[in-house]
VOMI-652019 format. One record per residue: residue number from 0; x, y, z of N, C-alpha, C in turn. Coordinates in Angstrom, 1 decimal, padded with zeros to 4 digits. Example, Ala and Ser with C-alpha at 12.3 -4.5 7.8 and 13.67 -1.06 7.14 Angstrom:
2
   resi      n.X      n.Y      n.Z     ca.X     ca.Y     ca.Z      c.X      c.Y      c.Z
      0    013.2   -005.7    007.8    012.3   -004.5    007.8    013.2   -003.3    007.8
      1    012.8   -002.2    007.1    013.7   -001.1    007.1    012.9    000.0    007.9
***
This chain:
173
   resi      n.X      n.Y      n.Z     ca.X     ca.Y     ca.Z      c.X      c.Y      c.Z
      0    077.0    089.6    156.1    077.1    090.0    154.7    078.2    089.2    154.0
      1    078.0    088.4    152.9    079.0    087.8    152.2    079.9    088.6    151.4
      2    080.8    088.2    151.0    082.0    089.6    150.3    081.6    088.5    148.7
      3    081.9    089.6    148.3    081.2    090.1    146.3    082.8    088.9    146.0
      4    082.2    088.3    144.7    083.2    086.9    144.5    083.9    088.1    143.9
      5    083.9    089.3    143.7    084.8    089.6    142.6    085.9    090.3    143.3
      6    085.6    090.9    144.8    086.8    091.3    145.8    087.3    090.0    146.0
      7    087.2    088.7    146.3    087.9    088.4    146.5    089.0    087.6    144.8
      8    088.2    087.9    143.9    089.3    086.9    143.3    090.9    088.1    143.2
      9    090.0    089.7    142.8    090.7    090.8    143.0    092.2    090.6    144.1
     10    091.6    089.6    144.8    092.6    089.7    146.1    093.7    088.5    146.2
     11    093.1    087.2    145.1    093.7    086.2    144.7    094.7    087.1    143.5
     12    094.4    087.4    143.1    095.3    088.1    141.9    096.2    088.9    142.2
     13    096.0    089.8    143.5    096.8    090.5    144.2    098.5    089.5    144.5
     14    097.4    088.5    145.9    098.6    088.0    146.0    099.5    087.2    145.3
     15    098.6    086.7    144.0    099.9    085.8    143.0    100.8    087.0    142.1
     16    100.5    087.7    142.4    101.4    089.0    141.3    102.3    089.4    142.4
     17    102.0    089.3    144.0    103.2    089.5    144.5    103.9    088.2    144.8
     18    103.7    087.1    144.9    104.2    086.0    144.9    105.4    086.1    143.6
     19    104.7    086.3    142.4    105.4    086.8    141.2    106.9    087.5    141.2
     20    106.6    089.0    142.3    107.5    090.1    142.3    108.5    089.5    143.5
     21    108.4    088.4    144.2    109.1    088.0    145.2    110.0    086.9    144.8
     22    109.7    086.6    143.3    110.5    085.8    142.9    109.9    084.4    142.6
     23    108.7    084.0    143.5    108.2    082.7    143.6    107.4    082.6    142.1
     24    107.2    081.3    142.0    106.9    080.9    141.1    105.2    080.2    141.0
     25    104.2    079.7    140.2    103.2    079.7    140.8    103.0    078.2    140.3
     26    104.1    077.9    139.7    104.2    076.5    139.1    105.9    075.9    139.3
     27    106.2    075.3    140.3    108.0    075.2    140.5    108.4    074.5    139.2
     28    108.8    075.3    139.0    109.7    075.1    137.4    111.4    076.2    137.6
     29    111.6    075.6    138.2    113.2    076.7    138.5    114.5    075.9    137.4
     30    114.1    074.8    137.6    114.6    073.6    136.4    114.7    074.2    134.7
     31    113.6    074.4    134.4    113.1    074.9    133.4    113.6    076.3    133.0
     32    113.5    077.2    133.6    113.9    078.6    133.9    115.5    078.6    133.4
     33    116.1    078.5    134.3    117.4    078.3    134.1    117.6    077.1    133.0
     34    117.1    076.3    132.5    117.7    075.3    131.5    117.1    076.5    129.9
     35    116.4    076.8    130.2    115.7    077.8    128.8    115.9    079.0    128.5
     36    116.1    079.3    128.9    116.8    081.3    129.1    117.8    081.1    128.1
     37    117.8    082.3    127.4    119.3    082.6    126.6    119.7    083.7    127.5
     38    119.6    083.8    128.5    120.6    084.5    129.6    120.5    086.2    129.1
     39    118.8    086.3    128.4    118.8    087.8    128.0    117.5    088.1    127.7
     40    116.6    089.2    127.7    115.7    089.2    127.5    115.3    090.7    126.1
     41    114.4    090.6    125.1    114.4    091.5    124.5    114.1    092.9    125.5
     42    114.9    093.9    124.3    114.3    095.1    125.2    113.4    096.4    123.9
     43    113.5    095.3    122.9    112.4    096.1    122.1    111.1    096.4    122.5
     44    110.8    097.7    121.8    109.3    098.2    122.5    108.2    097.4    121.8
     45    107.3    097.2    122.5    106.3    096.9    122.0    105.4    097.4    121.7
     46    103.7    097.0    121.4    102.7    098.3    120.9    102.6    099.4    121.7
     47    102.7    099.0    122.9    102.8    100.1    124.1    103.7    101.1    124.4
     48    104.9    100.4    123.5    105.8    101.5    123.4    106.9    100.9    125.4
     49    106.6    099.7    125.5    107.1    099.7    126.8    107.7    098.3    126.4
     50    109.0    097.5    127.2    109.8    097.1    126.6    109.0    095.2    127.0
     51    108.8    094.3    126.6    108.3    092.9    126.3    109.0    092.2    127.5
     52    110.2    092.1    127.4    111.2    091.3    128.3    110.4    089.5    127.7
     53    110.4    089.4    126.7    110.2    087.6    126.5    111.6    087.5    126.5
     54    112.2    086.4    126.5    113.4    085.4    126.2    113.3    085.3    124.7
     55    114.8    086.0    124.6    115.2    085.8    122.7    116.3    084.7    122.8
     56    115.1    084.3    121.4    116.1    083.2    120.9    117.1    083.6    120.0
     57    118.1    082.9    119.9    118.9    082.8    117.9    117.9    083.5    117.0
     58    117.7    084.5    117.1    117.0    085.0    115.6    117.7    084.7    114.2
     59    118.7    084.3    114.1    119.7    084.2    112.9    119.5    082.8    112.5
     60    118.8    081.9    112.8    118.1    080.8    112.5    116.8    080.3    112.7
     61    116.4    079.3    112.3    114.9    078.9    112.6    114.4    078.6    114.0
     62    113.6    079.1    114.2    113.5    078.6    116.0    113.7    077.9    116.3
     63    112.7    076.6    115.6    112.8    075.5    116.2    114.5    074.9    116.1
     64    115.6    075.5    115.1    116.9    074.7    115.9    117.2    075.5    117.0
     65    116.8    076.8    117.0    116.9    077.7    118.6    117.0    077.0    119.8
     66    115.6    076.5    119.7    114.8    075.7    120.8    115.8    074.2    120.9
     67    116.1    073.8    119.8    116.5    072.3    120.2    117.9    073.0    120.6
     68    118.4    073.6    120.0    120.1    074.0    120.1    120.2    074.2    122.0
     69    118.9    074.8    122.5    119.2    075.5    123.7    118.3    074.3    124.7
     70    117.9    073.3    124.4    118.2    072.0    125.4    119.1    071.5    125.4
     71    119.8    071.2    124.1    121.5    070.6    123.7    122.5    071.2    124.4
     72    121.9    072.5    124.3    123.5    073.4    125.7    122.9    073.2    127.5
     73    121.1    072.7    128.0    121.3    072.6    128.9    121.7    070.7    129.4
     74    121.4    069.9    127.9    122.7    068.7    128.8    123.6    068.6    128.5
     75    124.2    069.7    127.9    125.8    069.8    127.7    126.4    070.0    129.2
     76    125.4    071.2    129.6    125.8    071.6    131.2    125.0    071.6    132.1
     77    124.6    070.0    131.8    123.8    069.1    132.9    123.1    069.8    133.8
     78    122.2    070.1    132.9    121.0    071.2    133.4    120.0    069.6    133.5
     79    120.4    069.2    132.6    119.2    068.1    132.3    120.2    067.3    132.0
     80    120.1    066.2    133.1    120.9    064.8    132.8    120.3    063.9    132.4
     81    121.3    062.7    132.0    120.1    061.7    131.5    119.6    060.7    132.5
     82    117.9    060.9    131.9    117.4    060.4    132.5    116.0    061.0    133.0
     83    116.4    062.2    132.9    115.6    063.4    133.7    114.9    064.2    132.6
     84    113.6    064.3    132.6    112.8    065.0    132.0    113.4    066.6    131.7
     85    112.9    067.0    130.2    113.4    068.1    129.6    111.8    068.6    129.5
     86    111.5    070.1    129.7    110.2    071.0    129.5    109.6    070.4    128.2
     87    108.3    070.4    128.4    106.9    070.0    127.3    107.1    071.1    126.6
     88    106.7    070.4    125.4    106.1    071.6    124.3    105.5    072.4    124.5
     89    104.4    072.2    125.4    103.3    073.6    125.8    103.9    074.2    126.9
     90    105.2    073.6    127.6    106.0    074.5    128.5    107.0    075.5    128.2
     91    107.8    074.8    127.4    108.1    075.7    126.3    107.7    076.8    125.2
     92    106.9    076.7    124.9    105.9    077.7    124.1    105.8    078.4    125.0
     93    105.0    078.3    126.3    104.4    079.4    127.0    105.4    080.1    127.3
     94    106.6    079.7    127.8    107.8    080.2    128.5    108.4    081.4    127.1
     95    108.6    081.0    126.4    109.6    081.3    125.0    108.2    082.1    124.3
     96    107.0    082.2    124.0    106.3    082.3    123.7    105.8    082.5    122.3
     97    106.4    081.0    121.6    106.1    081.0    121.0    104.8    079.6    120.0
     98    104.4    079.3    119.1    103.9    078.5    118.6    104.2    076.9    119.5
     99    103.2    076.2    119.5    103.4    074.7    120.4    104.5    074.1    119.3
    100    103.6    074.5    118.0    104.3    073.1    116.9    105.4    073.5    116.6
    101    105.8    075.0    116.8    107.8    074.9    116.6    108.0    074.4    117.9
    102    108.2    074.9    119.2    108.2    074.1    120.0    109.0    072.5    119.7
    103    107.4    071.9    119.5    107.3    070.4    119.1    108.2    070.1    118.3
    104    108.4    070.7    117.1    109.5    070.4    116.3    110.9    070.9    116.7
    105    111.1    071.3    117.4    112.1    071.5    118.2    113.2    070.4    118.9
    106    111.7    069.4    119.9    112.0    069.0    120.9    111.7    067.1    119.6
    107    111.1    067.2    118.9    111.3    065.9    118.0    112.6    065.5    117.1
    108    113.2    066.5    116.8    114.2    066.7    116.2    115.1    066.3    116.6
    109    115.1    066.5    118.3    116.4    066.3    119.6    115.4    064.1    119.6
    110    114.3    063.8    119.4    114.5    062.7    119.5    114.6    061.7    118.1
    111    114.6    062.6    117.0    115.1    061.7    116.0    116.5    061.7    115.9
    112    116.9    062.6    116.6    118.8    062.5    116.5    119.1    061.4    118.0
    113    118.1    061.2    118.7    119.0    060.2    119.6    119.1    060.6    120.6
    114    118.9    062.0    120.7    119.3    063.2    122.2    118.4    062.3    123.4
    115    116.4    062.8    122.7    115.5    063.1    123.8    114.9    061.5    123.6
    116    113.8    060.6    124.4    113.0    059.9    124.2    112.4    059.8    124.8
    117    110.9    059.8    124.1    109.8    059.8    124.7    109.4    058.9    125.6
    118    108.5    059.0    126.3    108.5    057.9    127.2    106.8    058.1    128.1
    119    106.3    057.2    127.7    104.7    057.5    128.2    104.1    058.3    129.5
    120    103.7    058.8    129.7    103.3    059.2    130.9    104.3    059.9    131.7
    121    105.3    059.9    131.0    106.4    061.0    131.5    107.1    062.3    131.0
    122    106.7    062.1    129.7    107.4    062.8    128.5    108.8    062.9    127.7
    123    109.4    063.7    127.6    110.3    063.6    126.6    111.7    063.4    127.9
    124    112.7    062.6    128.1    113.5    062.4    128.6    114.8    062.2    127.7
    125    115.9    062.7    128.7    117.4    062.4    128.0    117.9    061.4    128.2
    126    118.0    061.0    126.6    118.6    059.5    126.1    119.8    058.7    126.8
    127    120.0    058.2    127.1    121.1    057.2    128.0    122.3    057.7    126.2
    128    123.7    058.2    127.2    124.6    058.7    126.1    124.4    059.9    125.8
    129    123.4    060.7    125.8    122.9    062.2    125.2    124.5    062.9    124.6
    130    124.7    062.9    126.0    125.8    064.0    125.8    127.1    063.6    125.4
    131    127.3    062.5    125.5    128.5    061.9    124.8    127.8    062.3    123.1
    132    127.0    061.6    123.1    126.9    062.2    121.3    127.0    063.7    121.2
    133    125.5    064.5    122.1    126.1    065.7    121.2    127.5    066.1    121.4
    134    128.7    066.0    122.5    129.9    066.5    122.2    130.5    066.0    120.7
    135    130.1    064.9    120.3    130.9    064.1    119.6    130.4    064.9    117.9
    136    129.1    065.1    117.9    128.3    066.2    116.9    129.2    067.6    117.1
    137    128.9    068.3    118.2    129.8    069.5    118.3    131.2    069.6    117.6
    138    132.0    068.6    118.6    133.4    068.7    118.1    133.4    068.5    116.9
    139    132.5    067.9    115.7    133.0    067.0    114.1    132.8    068.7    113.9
    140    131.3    069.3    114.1    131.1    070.7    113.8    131.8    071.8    114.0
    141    132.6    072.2    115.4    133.4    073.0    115.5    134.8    072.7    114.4
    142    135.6    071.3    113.9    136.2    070.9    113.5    136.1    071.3    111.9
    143    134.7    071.5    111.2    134.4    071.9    110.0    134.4    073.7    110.0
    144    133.8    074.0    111.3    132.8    075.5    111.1    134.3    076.5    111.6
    145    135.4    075.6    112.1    136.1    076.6    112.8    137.6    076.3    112.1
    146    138.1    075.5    112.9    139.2    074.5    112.0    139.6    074.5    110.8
    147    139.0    074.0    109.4    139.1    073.9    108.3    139.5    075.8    107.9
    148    138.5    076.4    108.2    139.2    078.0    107.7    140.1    078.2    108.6
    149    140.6    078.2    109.4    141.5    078.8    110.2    142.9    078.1    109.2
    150    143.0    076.9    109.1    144.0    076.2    108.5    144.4    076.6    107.2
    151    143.3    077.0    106.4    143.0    077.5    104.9    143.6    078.7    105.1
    152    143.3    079.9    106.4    143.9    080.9    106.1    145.2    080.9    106.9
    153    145.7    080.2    107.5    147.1    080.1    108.1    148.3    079.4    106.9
    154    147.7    078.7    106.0    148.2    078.1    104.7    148.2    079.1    103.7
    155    147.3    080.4    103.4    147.4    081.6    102.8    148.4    082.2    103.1
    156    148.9    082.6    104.6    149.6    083.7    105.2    151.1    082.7    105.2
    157    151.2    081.8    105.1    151.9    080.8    104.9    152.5    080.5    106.5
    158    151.9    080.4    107.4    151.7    079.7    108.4    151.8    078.4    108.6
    159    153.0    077.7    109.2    152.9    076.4    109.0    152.2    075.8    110.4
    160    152.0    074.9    110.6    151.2    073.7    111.8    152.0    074.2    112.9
    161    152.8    073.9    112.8    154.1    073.9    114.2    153.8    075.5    114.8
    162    154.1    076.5    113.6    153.6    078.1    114.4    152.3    078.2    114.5
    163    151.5    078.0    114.0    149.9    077.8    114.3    149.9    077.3    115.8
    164    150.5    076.0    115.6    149.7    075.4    117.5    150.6    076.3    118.2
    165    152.2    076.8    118.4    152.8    078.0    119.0    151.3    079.0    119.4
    166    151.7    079.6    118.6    150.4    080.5    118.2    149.2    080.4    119.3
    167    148.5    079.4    119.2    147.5    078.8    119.9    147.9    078.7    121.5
    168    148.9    078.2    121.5    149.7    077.9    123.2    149.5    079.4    123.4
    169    150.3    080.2    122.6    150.7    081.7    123.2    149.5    082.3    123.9
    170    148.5    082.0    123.5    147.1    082.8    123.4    145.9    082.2    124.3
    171    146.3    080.8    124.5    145.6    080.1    125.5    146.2    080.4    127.0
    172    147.6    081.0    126.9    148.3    081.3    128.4    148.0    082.3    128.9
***
């Protein structure tokens, strides 16, 4: 007697759902995982009233800088060195679950600034230099976004340079 195609696919589906629950993966992407995670998952309900668990991004900006911002911190912390392929657009979408073309515009963005480059038959790769630039982007940014007010309001309270870096020592020890 031959077994009914439908016990067995029943039983293919079994075991990749425990494959799943064991941690394994059904596509090795452990690379990916850890380079794309914001290290949280939503715990809002969904239509079911049961909680989603996708990966949230920066809601407080547009995805797609979400998406590029959160390759930029994994070759900051040489998740992705250069040289070494960064997740596809359709890997990213599926993962993050969102649209391919934010995605895409995500991951073009990182190669008109210089970050990513494409490269045929291989995909999007980290630029020789990557990370020397973006620190060099970061620091001008942290230097505007953090710095400049801090100074502005240490010059209010009448805070001079000299007690400010004190200040800073005291608080870094």
């Amino acid at each position: 007697m031959r077994p009914s195609r439908r016990g067995a696919s029943a039983s293919r589906r079994r075991k990749f759902r425990g494959s799943l629950r064991q941690g394994l993966t059904p596509h090795p992407v452990p690379w990916f995982i850890s380079g794309v995670t914001n290290q949280a998952t939503s715990s809002t309900p969904n239509n079911r009233g049961t909680t989603s668990g996708d990966p949230v991004l920066d809601e407080s900006k547009p995805l797609f800088l979400a998406v590029a911002e959160q390759i930029e911190d994994g070759i900051l912390d040489a998740t992705y060195v250069e040289g070494e392929t960064v997740p596809s657009t359709n890997e990213l979408a599926a993962f993050l679950r969102i649209n391919p073309a934010t995605a895409g515009k995500g991951l073009n963005r990182l190669v008109d600034a210089g970050v990513l480059e494409k490269r045929r038959g291989l995909g999007m790769v980290v630029a020789p230099g990557a990370v020397e630039l973006l620190r060099r982007r970061r620091r001008e940014a942290f230097a505007q976004n953090y710095l400049a007010p801090l100074l502005r309001e240490a010059a209010q309270l009448g805070i001079t340079p000299r007690e400010l870096a004190q200040m800073i020592t005291k608080e870094a020890s």
